[in-house]
N, C-alpha and C positions, 0 to 999 in steps of 0.2 A: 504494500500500500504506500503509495507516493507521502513525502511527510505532509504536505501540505493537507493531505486529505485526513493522515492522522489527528494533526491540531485540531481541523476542521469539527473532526468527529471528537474529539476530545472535548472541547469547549459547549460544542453545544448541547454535546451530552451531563457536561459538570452543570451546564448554568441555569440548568433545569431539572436537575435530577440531584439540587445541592445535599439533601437529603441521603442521597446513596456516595455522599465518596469514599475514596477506597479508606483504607483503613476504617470503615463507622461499622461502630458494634450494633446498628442498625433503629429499627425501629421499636416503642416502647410497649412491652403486651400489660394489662392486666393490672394499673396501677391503684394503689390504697388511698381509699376516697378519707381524707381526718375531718375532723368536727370543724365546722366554723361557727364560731362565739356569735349567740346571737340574729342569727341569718335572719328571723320573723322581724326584725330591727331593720334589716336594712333597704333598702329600695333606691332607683334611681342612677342615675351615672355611676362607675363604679363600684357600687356593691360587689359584694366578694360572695358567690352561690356557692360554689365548690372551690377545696381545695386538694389536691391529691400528690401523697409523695409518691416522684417518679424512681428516684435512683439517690443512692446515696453513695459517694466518695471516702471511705470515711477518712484517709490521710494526704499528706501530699503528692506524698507518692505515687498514688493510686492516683491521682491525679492527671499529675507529670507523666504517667502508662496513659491515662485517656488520652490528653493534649496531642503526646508525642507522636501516639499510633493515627492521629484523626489529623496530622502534619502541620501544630501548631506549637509555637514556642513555649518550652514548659520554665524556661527561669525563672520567673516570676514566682509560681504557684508557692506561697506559704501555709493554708488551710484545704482540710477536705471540705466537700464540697455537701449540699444538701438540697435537690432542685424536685421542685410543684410545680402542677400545672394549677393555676388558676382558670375557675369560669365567671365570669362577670357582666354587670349588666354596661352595654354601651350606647352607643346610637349608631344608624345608617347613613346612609349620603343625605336622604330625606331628611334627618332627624329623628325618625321613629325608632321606639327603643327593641333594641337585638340583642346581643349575650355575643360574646368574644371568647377566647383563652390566652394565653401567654403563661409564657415560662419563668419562674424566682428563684433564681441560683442564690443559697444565702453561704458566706463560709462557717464551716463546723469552726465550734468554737468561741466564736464571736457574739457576745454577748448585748443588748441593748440599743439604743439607735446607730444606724449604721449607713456610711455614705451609701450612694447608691447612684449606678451607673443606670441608662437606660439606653438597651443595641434593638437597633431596627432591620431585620435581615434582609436579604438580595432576594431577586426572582425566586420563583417557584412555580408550578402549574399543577401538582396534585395537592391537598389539601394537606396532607401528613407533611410534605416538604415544609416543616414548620420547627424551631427551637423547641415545641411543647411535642410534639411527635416521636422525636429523634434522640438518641444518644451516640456520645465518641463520632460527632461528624461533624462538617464542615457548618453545622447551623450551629450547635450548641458549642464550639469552641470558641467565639467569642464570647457569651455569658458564664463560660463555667473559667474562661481566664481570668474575668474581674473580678470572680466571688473568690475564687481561691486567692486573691492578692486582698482579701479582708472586705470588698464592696459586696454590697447588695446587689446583685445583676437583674433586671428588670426586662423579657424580650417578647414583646407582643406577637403573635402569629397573623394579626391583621385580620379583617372581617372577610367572612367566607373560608378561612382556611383554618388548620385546626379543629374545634370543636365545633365551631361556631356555623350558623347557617346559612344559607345563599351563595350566590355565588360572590369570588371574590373583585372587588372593583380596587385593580391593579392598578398603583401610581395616583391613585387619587389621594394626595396628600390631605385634603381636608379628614377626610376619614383616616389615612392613620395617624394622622396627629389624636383626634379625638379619641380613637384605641389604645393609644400608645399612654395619652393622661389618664384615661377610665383605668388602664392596666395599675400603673403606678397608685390610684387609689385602694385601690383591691387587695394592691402590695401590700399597701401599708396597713389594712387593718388585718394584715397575716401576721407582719411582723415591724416594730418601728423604725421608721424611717426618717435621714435626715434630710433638711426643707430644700435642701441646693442639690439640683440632680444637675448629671455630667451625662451629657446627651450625645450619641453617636451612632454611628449607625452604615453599611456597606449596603450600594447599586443601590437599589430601588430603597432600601432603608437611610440612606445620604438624605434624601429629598427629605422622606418621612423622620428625620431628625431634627431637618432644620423647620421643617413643618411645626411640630414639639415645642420645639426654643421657642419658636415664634408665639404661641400659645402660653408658656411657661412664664417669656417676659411678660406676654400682656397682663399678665393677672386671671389666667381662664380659673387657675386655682386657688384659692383661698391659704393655701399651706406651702406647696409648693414652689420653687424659684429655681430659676434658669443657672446655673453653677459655668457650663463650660461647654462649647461646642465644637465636635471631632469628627463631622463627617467623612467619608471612605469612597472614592470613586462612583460619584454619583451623575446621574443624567440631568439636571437642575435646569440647563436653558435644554428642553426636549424639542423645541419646534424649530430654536435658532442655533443647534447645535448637532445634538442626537440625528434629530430626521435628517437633516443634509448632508449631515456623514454614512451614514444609512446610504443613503439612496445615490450617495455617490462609489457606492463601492469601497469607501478607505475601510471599514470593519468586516470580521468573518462574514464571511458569504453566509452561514446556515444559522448563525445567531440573529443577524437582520432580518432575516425570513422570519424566525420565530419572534422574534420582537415587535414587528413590525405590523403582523396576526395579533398578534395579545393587544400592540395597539388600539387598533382597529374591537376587534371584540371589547375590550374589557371601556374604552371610552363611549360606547356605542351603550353598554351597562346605565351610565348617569347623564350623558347628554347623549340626543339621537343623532348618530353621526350617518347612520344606513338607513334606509327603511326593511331593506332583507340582505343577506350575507354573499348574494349572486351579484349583487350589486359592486362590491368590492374586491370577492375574490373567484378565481377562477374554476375552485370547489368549492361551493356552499356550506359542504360539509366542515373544511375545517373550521369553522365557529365551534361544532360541538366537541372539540379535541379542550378548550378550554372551559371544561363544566369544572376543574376539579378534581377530575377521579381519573385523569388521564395522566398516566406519567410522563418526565420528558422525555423518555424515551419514543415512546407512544405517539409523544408532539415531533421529536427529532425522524422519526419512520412516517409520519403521516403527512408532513409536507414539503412541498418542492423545493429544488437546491437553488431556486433563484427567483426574485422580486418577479419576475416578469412573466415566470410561471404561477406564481402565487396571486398576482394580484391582478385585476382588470385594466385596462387601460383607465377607468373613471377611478379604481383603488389607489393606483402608482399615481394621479395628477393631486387627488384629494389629500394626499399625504406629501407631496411636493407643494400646493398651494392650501393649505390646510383654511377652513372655511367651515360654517355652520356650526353644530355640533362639536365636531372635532375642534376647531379654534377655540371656544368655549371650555373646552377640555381643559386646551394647552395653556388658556391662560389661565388656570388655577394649577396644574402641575408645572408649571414656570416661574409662579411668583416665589418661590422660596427663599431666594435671594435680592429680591428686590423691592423696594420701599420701605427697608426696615433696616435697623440698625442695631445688633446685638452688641448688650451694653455689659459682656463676658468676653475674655480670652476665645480668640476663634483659634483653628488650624483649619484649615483643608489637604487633605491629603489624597495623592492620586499616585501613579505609577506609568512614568512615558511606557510608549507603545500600546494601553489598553485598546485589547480588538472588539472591548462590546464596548466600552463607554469612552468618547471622544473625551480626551483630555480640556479639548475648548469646552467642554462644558464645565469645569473645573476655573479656568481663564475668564470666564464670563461671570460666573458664581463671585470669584476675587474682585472683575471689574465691576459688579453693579455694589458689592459689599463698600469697596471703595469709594465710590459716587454716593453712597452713606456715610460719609467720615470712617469707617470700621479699616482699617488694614489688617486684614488673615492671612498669616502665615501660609503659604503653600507648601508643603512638605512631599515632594519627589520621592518616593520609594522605591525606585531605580527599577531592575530585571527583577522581579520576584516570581517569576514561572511560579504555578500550581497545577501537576494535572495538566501542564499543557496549555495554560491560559494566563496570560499578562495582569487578566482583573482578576479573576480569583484569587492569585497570588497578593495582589493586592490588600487584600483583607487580613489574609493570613501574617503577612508580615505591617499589615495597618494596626492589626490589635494588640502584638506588641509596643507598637511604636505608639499609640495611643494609651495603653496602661500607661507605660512609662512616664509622660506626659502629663497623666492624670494624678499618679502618685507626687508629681512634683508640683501640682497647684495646693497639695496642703490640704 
């Protein structure tokens, strides 16, 4: 097999299938549902319904064995670890009120109010591709790094995926920002937490970070405060960045395809971008490859190795001159970075060469922060291959570089 076609198949097999990479002790069976204090008390934005331990760590060591094997930096790790899935109540794109889950990596040991990170993870397209799903894998090694460095690790699964119901509305920052705080509530009446969370987040959890912060400064929470923001290779200008590198070819050929589908579907989900799926792509059929319950591989086998095969002639213009619907989209998963001015320590970090997320979107995210008075650090994470992918690698050497960072704010 040509390399080019290995990568190929490498990447868009990882960036969809984050759930299965190698090394992961897989997925979770049969977890212990514990008592929650109260529950006929609570109602409303996060409420905490269910809490259930998943897996316990109990040393570091045991730790540093998950980390290592699931190909993430284990020097940090000081505590064993102890992660729940939470079920809680949220809201929808509508506003009407749904039930979420996320994942609370706390460390063993640690006793009383305790800082607390909150990581927003990358693509997905089956519903288990989730932090609360998974263990020893490419999801849950970001949250089980900051717990065992003494944080509270805080990782939302986003609505529709997880436990939770419907299907999922991909990249709509309003929504996971509102997931990601309801999570953080739910957290906190599991276990106490301190008022300044450190917010970060890789790919599609970048946006859904800064989404957060932005929520966090404003005051959405009565308790909570905005500490520090560390986003990880994210898509942030998607329509003046992402799409025109897309469609121009500079990214993997089979991840564009699949991105570019999900686009399309999962925007079509909150604003109506289609009126029916023939309209945009060349099989109708692949809309139903993103219920959920399709895995990426499933998505990597069931569509075509190029735009032009995927999409209609009226698909490929609507996403080159984006319009209706779709621009409607864009301009709420676009605004992350801009008209706002975060009044905490930024970083942005990214890694030249990423083949799914255009570095200018990275460039763009810096210039409009700047055009805010804010100057963010850009932090270059050089070659960090993962699996065969420039962005994945990206994460895996971002959450070191991001603990570190985070342990040095005090």
């Amino acid at each position: 097999m040509p390399v080019r076609r290995r990568l190929t198949t490498a990447v868009a097999c990882a960036v969809m299938l984050i759930g299965s990479a190698a090394g992961a002790t897989g997925a979770i069976a049969a977890p212990a549902q514990l008592p929650v204090a109260h529950p006929q008390h609570q109602s409303g934005r996060g409420a905490l319904l269910h809490a259930e331990r998943l897996y316990t760590l109990k040393t570091r060591q045991a730790v540093a064995a998950e980390l290592t094997k699931a190909g993430f930096d284990a020097s940090q790790a000081r505590h064993g670890v102890d992660a729940y899935r939470l079920t809680y109540r949220t809201i929808d794109p509508q506003g009407r009120p749904t039930t979420a889950s996320g994942l609370l990596a706390l460390p063993r040991g640690r006793e009383g109010r305790l800082r607390t990170v909150s990581f927003a993870h990358g693509t997905g397209s089956h519903r288990s591709d989730v932090p609360s799903m998974q263990r020893g894998t490419f999801l849950t090694g970001p949250p089980v790094t900051y717990a065992s460095a003494g944080f509270a690790a805080v990782a939302p699964d986003y609505l529709g995926m997880g436990t939770g119901p419907g299907p999922h509305p991909w990249m709509h920052v309003p929504s996971e920002a509102t997931a990601s705080l309801d999570l953080l509530r739910a957290a906190r009446a599991f276990h106490p937490l301190d008022r300044k969370v450190l917010v970060t987040g890789f790919s599609q959890g970048a946006s859904a970070a800064l989404g957060l912060g932005r929520a966090l400064q404003a005051g959405e929470d009565r308790y909570f405060r905005l500490g520090a923001l560390a986003p990880i290779s994210g898509a942030y200008d998607f329509g003046g960045a992402e799409l025109p590198a897309l469609l121009a070819g500079e990214l993997d050929p089979k991840s564009s395809v699949i991105y570019a589908a999900y686009t399309l579907v999962a925007f079509n989900r909150v604003h109506r971008v289609y009126d029916s799926p023939g309209e945009v792509f060349q099989d109708p059929g692949v809309e139903t490859l993103f219920d959920g319950e399709h895995t990426g591989r499933q998505l990597f086998e069931g569509t075509p190795g190029s735009l032009d095969d995927l999409l209609t002639p009226y698909g490929l213009d609507l996403l080159a001159r984006p319009r209706g619907g779709l621009a409607d989209a864009l301009r709420e998963t676009d605004s992350v970075c801009r008209d706002w001015a975060p009044r905490v320590p930024v970083r942005l970090y990214m890694a030249g060469g990423d083949e799914q997320a255009t570095t200018a979107n990275t460039a763009h995210c810096a210039a409009s922060l700047r055009g805010s008075g804010v100057e963010a650090k850009v932090v270059d994470l050089g070659a960090v291959d993962f699996q065969g992918s420039r962005h994945l690698g990206s994460n895996v050497r971002g959450t070191a570089e991001v603990l570190h960072w985070f342990r040095q704010l005090g």
